[in-house]
N, C-alpha and C positions, 0 to 999 in steps of 0.2 A: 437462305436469303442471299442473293446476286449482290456481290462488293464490286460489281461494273456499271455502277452509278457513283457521284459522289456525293448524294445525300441518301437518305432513310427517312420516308414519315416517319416519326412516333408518337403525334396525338395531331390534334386539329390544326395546332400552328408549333409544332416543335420538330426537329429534324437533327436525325446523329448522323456524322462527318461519318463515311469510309476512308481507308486507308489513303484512297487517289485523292485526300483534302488535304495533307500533309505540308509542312510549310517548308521553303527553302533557308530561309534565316535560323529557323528553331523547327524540327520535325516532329515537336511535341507540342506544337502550337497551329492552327489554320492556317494554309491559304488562303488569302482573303478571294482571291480569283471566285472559286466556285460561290462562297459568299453574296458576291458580287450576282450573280447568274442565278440564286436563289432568290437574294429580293425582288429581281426584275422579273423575276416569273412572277412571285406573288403580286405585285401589281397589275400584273397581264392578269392574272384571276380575277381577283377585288375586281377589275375594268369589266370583266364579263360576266362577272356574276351581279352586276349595277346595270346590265344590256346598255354599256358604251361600245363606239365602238374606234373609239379615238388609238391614234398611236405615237407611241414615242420617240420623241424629239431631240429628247437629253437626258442623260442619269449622271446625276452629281452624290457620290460619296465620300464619305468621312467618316475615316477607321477611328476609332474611340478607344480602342484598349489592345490589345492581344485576347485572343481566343485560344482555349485550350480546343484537343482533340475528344469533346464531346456535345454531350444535347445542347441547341442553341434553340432559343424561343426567336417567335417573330409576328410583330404586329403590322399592319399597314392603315394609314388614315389617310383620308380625302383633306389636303391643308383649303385649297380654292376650287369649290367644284365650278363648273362650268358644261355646257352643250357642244366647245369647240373648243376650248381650252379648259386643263385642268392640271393643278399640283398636287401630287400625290408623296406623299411621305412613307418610307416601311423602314423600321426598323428592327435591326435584329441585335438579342442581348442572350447574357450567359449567367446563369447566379444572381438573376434582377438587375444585373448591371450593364448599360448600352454598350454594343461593342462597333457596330455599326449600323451607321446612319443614310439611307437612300433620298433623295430627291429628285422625283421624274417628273419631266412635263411633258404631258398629254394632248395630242394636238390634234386637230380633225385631218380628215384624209381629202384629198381631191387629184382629180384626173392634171398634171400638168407636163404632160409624156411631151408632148409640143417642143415645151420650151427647156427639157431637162439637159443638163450639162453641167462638165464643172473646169477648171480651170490645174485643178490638183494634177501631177504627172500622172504617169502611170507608173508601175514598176515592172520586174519579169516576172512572169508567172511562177508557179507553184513546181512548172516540169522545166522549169528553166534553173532553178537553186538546185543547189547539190544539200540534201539530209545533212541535218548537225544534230550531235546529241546535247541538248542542255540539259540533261543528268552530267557531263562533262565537267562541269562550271558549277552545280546547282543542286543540293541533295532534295530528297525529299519527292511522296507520289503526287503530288500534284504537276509538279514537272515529269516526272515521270512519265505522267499520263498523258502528257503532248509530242504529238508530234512536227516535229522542224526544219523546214527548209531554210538555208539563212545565207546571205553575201554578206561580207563584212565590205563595208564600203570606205570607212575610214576611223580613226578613233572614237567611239563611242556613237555612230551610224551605220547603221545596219537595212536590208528590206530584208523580210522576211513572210514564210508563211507557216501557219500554226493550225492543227483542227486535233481533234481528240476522238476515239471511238467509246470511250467512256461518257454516258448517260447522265443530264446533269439531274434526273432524281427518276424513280421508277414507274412514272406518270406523262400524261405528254407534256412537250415542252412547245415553246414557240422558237424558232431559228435567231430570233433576236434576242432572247433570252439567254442560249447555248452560246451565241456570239459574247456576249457581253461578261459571261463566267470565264471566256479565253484572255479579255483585255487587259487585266493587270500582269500576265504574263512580260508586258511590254518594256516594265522595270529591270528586266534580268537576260535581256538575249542584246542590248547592243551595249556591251559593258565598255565604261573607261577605264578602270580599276577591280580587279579582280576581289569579290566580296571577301576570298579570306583578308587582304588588307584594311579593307574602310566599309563600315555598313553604311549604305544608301537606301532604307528603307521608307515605300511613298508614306506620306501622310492622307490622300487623297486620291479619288479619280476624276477625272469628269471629261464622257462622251458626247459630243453632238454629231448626233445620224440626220442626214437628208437623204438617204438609202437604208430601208431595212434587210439586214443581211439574206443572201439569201442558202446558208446552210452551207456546209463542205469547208473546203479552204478560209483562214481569214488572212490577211495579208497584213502587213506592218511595214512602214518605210519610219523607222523609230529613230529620232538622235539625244543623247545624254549630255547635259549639259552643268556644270561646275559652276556653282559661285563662288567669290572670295571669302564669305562668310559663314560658311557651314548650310549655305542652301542649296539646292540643284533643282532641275526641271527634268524631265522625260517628256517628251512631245512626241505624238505620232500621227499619222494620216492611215485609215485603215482601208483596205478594202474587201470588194468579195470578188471571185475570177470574171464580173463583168463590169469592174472599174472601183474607181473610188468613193466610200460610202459616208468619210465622216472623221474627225478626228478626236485624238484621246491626247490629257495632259495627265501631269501628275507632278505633286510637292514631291521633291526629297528631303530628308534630313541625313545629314553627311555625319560620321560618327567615327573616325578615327579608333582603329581597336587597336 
């Protein structure tokens, strides 16, 4: 059995973590990253196996627990069907218990090449950043298994670009899918505070694409941001090597060790 994926089917909706799902904070616990890229495939399934052919517009998550390194179950339900829009729900649990929670909406496609643009900068390319290891900063295989281009721009802003040659399950995937298992990566490459000091882990994701990735490089123009109260943000703009595709936020909880 290939450990160069980071899931394993093991029955109709159950799947064991390989090594490259490892977590940064605890490497006896998930990264939620490939998590993340697991639900969004199953709702690309659920979608085609219902012959929609609608796409994704947004994925809003919310972590629920910690996930150890094994079998996670996982459901997905239709919350508001629709012809042109639609809210689809997946979630995945461990031991009966939720650990996370997906919300995508589903939205019809149409031609509007015309009038496409966006206003978002741009950043340097992929052959423009010089290689960073965040194994450096960051234990555990799920970092491991990305690879990093990064410019540190100023305290806790970064651009950067991330893709992986690790498989996000042994089945095919959809490039939006793979992209979206990279995203939460985003917490942990433009640091203000080095995690052996202070834990900042997200409570949340949530993406909106008016571009679906198209495969290879993903890019990050990511800044980390401090509240007075024990809360933080991570905000990022992403793209793919032919501009800006979307942007990703994230709660922190700030945790003084």
């Amino acid at each position: 059995m290939t450990t160069d994926v980071y899931f394993h089917r093991t029955g109709p909706a159950s799947y064991r973590p390989t090594e490259h799902v490892s977590g940064g904070w605890n490497t006896a616990e998930q990264h939620v990253a490939p998590g993340f890229g697991l639900l969004t495939h199953l709702v690309e399934v659920d979608r085609d196996a219902r012959g929609s052919d609608l796409v994704i517009g947004r994925v809003s998550f919310d972590i629920l627990g910690t996930i150890t390194m094994d079998v996670v179950d996982c459901a997905v339900e239709v919350i508001r069907p629709g012809r042109t829009i639609e809210l689809v729900e997946a979630t995945m649990s461990q031991g009966g218990r939720d650990v996370v929670r997906l919300r995508a909406w589903l939205m019809s496609a149409s031609d509007t090449a015309s009038i496409a643009g966006s206003a978002l900068p741009l950043i340097p390319g992929p052959d423009d950043l010089d290689e960073w290891s965040a194994s450096s900063v960051w234990p555990g295989g799920f970092i491991a298994s990305a690879q990093v281009r990064r410019r540190e721009l100023d305290l806790g802003h970064a651009v950067y670009w991330v893709r992986t040659d690790v498989a996000l399950l042994d089945e095919p995937v959809s490039s939006t899918a793979r992209a979206v298992g990279l995203l939460d990566i985003a917490n942990g490459i433009a640091t203000r505070i080095h995690p052996d000091e202070l834990a900042y882990p997200n409570l949340d994701l949530t993406a909106h694409l008016f571009e679906a990735p198209n495969g290879g490089w993903l890019g990050f123009d990511t800044s980390v941001s401090f509240g007075r109260a024990g809360i933080g943000l991570t905000s990022s703009r992403i793209y793919d090597e032919t501009g800006p595709i979307g942007t990703v936020a994230q709660t922190l909880t700030l945790r003084r060790k």
